[in-house]
C-alpha positions in Angstrom: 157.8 16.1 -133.2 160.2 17.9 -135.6 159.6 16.3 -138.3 155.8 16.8 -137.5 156.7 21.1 -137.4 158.7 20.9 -140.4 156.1 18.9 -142.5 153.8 21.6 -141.3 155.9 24.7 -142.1 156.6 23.0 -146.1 152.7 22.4 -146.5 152.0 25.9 -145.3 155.0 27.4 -148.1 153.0 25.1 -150.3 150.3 26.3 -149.7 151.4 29.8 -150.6 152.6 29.5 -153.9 150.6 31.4 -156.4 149.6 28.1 -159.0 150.6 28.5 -162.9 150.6 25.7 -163.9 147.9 25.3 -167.3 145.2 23.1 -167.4 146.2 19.6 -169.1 143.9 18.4 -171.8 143.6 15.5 -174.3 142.8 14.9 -177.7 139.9 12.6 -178.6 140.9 10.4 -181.5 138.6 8.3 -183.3 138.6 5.6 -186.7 136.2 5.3 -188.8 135.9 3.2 -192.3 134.8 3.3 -195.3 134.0 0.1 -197.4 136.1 -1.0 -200.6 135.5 -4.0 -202.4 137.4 -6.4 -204.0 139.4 -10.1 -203.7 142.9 -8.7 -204.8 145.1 -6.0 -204.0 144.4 -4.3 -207.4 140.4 -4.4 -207.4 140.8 -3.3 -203.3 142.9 -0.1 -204.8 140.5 0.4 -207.7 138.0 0.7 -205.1 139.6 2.8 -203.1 140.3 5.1 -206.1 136.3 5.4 -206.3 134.9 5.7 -202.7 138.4 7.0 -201.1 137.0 10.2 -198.9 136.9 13.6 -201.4 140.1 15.7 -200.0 138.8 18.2 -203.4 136.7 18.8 -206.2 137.0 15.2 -207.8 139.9 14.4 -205.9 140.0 11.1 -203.9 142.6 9.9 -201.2 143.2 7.0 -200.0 142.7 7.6 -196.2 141.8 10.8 -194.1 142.8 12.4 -191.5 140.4 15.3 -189.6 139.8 17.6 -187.1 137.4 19.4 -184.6 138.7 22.0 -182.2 136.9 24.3 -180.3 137.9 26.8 -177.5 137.1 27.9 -174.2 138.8 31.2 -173.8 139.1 33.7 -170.3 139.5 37.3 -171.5 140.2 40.2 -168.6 140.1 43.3 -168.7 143.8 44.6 -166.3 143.5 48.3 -166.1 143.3 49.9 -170.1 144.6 46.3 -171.2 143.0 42.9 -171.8 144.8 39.8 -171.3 144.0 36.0 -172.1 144.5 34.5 -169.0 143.0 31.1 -170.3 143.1 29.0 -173.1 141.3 25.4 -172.9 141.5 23.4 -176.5 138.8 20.8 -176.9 139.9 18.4 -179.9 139.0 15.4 -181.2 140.6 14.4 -184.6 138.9 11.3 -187.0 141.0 8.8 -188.7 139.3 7.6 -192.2 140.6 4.7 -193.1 139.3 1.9 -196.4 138.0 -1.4 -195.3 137.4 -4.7 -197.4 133.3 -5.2 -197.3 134.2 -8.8 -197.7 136.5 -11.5 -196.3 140.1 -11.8 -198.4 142.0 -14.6 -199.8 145.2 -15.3 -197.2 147.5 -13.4 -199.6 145.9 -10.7 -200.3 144.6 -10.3 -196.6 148.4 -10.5 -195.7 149.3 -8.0 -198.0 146.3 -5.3 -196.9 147.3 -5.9 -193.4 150.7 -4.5 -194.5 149.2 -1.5 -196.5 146.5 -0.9 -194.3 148.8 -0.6 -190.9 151.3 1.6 -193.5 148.8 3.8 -194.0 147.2 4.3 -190.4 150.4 5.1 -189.5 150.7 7.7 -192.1 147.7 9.4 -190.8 148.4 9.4 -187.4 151.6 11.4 -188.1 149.0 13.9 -189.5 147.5 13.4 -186.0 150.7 14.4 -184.3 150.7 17.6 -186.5 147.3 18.7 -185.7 148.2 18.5 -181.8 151.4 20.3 -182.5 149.3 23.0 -183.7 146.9 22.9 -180.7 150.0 23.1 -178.5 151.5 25.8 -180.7 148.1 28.3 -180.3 147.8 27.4 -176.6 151.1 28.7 -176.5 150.5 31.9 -178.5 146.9 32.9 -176.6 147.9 31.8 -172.7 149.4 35.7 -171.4 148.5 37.4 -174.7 147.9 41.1 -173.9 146.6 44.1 -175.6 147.1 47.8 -174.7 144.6 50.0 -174.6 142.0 47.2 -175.4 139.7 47.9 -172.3 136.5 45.9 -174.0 138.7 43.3 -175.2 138.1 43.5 -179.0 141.2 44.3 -180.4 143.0 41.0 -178.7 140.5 39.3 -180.6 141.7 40.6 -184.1 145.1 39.8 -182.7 144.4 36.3 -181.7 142.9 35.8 -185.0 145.9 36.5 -187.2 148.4 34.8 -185.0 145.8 31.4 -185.3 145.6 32.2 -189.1 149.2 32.3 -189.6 149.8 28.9 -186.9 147.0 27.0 -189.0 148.4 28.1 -192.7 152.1 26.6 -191.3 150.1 23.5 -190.3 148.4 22.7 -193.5 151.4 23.8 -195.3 153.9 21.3 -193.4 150.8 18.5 -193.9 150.7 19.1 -197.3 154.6 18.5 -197.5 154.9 15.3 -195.9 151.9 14.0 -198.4 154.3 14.9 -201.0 157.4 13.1 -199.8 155.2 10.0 -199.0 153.7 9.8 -202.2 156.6 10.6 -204.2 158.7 8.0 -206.1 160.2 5.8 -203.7 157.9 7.6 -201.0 156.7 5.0 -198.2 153.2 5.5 -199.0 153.8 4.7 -202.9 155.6 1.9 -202.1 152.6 0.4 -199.8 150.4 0.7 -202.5 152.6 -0.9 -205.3 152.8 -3.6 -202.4 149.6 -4.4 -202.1 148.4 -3.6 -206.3 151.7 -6.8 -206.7 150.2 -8.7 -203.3 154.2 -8.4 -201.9 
């Protein structure tokens, strides 16, 4: 019977307990392909070099990593303030990735599973970043408060420069890693002198 009250008595303090914790979400990630030709690892990189997805004006890479976020924000109004009380990401990110239109030889298909594995797993580093981000403005707009903001526009202006400044550091520390990779002796320049030599 005591164990019965006591159960009772720690449901009821439980129950009481104001509840902060924030909503958990998930990113939806998704591959898609885009078709190379070629028998060897050098035609399967020249084609790659001329369908690879457009990252600039006549700039092609070999693989592609993007994103999609939108938000679901709770603004309220607290006396002359406003304060986000909410902040729910929605996210999916696509992987773009090359892919032979037609079967391969046995050494070259062992040497594109090599590079083709490399550089998935390149991109999905990029994927880490991009939910680093996320997690960086959930962090920033969850209890963000403005003074004398009764109509809850200037938290708005706010918000936006703090996600301006979170998405610049992103791209910036993307743009970093693309450079180490690809430098000499970089992983991802070694994948493809891998699979151009069918190593």
């Amino acid at each position: 019977m005591k164990a019965v009250v006591r159960f009772c008595l720690l449901t009821a303090c439980l129950a009481s307990l104001p509840v902060v914790a924030r909503a958990q979400w998930q990113a939806v990630e998704t591959v898609k392909t885009y078709a190379i030709a070629g028998k060897s690892g050098a035609e399967l990189y020249e084609s790659i070099g001329a369908r690879g997805p457009e990252v600039a004006s006549k700039v092609r890479a070999i693989a592609h990593t993007g994103f999609k976020l939108t938000w679901t924000r709770k603004y309220e109004p607290q006396g002359d303030a406003c304060v986000l009380v909410s902040a729910q990401p929605k996210l999916t990110i696509t992987y773009t990735l090359p892919k032979p239109a037609e079967q391969l030889p046995a050494s070259t298909r062992r040497s594109w599973d090599t590079f083709i594995a490399g550089v998935h797993k390149h991109e999905l580093v990029h994927g880490e970043m991009i939910k680093d981000m996320v997690k960086e403005i959930e962090a920033a707009s969850v209890g963000l408060t403005a003074a004398d903001d009764p109509d809850c526009r200037k938290i708005r202006a706010d918000l936006t420069t703090r996600l301006a400044e979170i998405s610049n550091k992103q791209r910036q520390r993307a743009r970093d890693f693309d450079k180490t990779e690809l430098s000499d002796g970089g992983n991802l320049q070694q994948l493809v002198l891998k699979l151009v030599r069918e190593q």
